[in-house]
C-alpha positions as CSV (number, residue, x, y, z in Angstrom):
1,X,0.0,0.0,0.0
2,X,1.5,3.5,-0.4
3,X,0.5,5.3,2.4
4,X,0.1,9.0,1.9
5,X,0.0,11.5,4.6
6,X,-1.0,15.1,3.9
7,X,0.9,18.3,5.1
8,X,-2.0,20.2,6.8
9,X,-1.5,22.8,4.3
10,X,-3.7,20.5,1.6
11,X,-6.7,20.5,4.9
12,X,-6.5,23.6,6.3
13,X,-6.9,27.5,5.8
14,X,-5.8,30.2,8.1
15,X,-9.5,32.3,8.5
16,X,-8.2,35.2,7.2
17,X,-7.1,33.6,3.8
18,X,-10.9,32.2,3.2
19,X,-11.6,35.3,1.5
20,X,-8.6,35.3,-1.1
21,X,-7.5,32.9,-4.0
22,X,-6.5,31.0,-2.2
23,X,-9.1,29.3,-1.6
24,X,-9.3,28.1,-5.4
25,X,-5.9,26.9,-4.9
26,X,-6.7,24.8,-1.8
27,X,-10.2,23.4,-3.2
28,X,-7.9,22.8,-6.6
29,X,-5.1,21.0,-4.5
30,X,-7.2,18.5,-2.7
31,X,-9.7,17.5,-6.2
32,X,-5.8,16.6,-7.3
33,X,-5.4,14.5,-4.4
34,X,-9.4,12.8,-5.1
35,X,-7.9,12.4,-8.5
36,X,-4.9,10.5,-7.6
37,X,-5.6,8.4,-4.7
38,X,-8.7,7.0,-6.3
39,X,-6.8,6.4,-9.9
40,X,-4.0,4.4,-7.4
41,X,-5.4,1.3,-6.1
42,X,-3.2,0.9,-3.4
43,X,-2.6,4.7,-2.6
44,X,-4.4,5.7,0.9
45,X,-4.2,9.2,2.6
46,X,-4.0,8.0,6.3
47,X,-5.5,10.2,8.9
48,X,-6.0,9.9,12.9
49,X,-9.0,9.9,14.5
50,X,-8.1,13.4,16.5
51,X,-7.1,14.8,13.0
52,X,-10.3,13.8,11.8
53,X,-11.7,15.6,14.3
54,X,-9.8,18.2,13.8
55,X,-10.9,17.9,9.8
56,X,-14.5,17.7,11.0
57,X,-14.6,21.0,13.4
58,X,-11.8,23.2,12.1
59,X,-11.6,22.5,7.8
60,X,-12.0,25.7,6.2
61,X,-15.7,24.2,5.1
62,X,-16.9,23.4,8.3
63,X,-20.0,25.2,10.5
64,X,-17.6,27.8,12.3
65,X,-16.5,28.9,8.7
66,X,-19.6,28.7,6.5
67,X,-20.3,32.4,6.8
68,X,-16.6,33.1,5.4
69,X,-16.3,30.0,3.0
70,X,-16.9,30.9,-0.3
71,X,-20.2,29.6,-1.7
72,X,-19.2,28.8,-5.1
73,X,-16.9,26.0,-3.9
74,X,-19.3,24.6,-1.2
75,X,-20.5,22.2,-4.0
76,X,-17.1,21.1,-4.9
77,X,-16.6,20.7,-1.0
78,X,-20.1,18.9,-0.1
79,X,-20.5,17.0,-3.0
80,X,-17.0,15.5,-4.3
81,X,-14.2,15.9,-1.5
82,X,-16.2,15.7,1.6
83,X,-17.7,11.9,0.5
84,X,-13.8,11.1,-0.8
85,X,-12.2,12.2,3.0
86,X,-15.0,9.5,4.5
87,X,-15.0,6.7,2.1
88,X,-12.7,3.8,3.5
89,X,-11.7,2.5,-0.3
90,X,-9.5,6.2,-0.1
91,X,-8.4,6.6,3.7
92,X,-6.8,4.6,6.7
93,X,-8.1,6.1,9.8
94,X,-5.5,5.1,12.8
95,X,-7.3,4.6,15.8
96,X,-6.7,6.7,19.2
97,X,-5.4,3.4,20.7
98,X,-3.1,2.7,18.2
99,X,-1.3,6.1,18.3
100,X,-2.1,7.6,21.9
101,X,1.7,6.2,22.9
102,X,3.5,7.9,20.2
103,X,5.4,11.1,20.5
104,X,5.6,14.0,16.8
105,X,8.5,12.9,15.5
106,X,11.5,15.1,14.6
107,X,12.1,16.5,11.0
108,X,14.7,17.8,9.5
109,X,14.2,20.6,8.5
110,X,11.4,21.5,10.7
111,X,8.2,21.3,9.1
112,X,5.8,24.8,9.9
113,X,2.4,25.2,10.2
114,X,0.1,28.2,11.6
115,X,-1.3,26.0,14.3
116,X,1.3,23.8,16.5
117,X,-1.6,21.3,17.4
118,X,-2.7,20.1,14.0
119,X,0.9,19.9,13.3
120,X,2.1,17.7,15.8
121,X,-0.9,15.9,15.0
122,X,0.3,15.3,11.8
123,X,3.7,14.3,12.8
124,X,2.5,11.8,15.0
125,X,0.8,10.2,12.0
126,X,4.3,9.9,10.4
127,X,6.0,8.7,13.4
128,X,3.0,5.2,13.3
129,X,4.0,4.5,9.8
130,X,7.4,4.1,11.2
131,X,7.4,0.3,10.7
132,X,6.2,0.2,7.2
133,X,7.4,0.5,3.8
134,X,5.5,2.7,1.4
135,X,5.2,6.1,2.8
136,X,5.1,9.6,1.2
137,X,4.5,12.9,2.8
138,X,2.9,15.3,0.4
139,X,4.0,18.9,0.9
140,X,4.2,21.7,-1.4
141,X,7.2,22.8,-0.1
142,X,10.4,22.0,-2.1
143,X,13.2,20.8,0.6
144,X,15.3,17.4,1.1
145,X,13.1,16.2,4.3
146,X,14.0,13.7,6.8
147,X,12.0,12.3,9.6
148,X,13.4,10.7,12.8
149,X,11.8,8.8,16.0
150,X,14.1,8.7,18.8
151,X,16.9,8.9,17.0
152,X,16.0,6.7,13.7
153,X,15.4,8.2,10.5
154,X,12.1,6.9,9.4
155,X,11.0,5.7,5.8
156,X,9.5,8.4,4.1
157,X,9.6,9.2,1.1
158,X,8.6,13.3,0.2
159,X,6.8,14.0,-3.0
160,X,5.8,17.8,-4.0
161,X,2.6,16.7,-5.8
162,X,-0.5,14.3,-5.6
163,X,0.7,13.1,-9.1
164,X,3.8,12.2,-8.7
165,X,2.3,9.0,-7.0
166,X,1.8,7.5,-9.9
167,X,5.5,7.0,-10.7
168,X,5.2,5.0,-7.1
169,X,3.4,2.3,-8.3
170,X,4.8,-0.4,-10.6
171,X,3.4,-2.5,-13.0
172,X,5.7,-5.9,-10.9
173,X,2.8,-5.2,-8.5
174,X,0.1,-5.2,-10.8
175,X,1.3,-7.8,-13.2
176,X,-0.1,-11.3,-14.2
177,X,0.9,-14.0,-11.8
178,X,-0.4,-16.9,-14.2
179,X,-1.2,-17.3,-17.2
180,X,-5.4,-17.2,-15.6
181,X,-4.8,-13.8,-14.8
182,X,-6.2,-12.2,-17.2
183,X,-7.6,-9.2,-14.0
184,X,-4.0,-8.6,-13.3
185,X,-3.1,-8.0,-17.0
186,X,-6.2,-5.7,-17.4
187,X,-5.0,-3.8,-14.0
188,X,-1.7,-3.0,-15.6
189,X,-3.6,-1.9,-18.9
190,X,-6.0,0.3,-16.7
191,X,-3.7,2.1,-14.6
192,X,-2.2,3.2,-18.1
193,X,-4.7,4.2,-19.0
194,X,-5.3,6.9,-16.1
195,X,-2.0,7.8,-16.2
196,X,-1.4,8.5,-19.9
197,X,-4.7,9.9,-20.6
198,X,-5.5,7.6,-23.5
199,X,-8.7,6.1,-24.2
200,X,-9.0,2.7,-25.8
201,X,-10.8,2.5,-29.2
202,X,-10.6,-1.3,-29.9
203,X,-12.0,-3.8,-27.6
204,X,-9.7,-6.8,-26.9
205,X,-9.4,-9.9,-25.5
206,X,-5.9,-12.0,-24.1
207,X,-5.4,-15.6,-24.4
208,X,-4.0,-17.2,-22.0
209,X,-0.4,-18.6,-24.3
210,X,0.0,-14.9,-24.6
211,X,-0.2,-14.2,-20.5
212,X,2.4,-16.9,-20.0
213,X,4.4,-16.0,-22.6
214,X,5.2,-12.5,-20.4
215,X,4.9,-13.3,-16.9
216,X,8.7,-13.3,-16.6
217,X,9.5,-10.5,-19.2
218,X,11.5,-7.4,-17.5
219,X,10.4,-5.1,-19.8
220,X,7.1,-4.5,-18.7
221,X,6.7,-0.8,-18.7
222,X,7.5,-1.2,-22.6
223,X,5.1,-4.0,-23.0
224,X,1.8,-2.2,-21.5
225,X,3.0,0.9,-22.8
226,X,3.1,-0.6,-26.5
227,X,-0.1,-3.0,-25.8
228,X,-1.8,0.4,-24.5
229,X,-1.0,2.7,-27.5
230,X,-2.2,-0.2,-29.8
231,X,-5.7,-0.6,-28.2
232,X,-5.7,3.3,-28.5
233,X,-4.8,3.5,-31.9
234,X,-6.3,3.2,-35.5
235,X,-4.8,0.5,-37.7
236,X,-2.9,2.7,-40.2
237,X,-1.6,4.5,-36.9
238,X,-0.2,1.2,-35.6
239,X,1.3,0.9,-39.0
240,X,3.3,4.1,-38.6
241,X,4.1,4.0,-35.4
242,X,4.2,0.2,-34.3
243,X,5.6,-0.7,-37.5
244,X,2.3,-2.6,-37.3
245,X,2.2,-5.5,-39.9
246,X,0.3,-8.4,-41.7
247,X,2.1,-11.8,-41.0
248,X,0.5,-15.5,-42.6
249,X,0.4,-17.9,-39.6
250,X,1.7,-21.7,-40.9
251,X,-0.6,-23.7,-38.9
252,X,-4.0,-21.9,-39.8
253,X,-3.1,-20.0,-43.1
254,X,-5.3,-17.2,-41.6
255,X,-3.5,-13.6,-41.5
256,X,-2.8,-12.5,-38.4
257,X,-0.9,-9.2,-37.4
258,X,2.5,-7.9,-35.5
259,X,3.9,-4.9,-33.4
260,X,7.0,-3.9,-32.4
261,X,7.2,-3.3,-28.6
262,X,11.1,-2.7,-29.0
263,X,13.6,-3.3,-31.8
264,X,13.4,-7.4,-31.1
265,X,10.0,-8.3,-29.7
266,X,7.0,-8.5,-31.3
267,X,3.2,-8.7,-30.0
268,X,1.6,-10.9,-32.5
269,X,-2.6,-10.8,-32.7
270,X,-5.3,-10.8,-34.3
271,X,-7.5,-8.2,-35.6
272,X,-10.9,-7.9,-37.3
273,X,-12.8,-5.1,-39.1
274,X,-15.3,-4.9,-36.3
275,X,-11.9,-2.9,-34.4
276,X,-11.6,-6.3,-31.8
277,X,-8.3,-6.9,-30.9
278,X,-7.1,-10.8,-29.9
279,X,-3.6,-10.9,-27.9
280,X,-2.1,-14.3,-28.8
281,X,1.9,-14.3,-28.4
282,X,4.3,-12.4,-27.5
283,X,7.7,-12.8,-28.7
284,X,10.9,-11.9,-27.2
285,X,13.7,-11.1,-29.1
286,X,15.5,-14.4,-29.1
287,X,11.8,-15.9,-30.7
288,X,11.5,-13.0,-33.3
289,X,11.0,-15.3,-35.9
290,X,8.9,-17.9,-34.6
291,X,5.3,-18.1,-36.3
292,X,6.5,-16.8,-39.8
293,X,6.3,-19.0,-42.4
């Protein structure tokens, strides 16, 4: 899981600033996080129960601020972020018992905020995630952070923006374990998806000689990358760009198509005018010629 604890900056407003554009920029900031978090599968903004507390009394949308909230973002607020911040698909919510014991931990160099309490809230968050891998602290604020708990430098990793999760997650977590999974295979092709911004225009189906023929390629950012463009593509783009051919299959006589995913292997498929796409084999480069006649 890649745990993702927010600077108080992306939850909270000073009262003054609810009045300024700043606000845009806030409401703006945390529809990026929304974004994000729900396009990562195993991303998770982790909150305590006291800072959700603190999220439920003090956010610049709640009751005490209404009269100084702008009204043109309570939709945005009510109806998209507030539902995000409370569904348990998005958030891990550590419990008071789990995190009563712990002490802020130290950072280096010190982190600010315009209220100490929320803060050390905040740091006390980071100093539970101390035993596990996976952590980012998302801050604005460019600087080479370091976190310590009595004296040990804790794992986390800083990132200046909700989008640079998704170079976190890899496709060796998301990728087929056998050749039966075909879910795994459309994970990996989904997550491209969302983070390329490309929409598939061909349906497709993968059989299951083509699944085991990857499960231990290393190249699989070029494989879903190439297999993602194709299913987005026309067929004289793929001809341009894939060097997308026509190839005559000895054992059926049927013609049946190839890509190039790099300058030795090849996807080969099948395609019909109805814009379905069949994955059958996948050739590395040492097979390159297998399936010609």
């Amino acid at each position: 899981m890649l745990s993702t604890i927010l600077h108080p900056e992306y939850l909270f407003l000073k009262k003054e600033d609810l009045q300024t554009d700043l606000v845009k920029r806030f409401v703006d900031n945390l529809l990026r996080v929304k974004k994000v978090i729900e396009d990562v599968d195993e991303a998770k903004v982790v909150f305590s129960k006291n800072l959700w507390l603190k999220i439920s009394t003090d956010a610049p949308w709640s009751k005490i601020h209404e009269n100084n909230f702008p009204k043109q973002y309570t939709i945005s607020i009510n109806a998209i972020i507030f539902p995000f911040l409370t569904n348990n698909d998005n958030v891990t919510t550590i419990s008071d018992e789990e995190i009563s014991e712990l002490l802020p931990c130290n950072s280096n160099p010190e982190l600010t905020f315009f209220e100490n309490q929320i803060l050390d809230e905040t740091k006390k968050i980071i100093s539970y995630v101390k035993a596990k891998s996976g952590n980012f602290f998302l801050i604005n604020q460019k600087g080479a952070y370091q976190f310590f708990y009595e004296g040990e430098k804790l794992d986390v990793n800083i990132i200046n923006s909700p989008e640079e999760l998704y170079e976190k997650v890899s496709y060796e977590e998301l990728w087929p374990k056998n050749k039966n999974d075909s879910n795994g295979f459309e994970k990996c092709l989904k997550f491209y998806r969302k983070i390329k911004g490309k929409k598939a225009i061909a349906s497709y189906c993968v059989k299951r000689k083509f699944l085991s023929d990857i499960l231990d390629e290393t190249k699989k950012n070029k494989i879903i990358d190439r297999l993602g463009g194709r299913l987005s593509m026309t067929l004289t783009e793929a001809e341009s760009i894939l060097g997308d051919h026509e190839v005559s299959n000895p054992n059926t006589r049927r013609k049946e198509r190839r890509f190039h995913v790099d300058r030795g292997s090849t996807v080969h498929y099948i395609y019909n005018k109805k814009n379905e796409i069949s994955f059958e084999r996948f050739y590395p480069a040492s097979k390159h010629n297998e399936g010609y006649r």
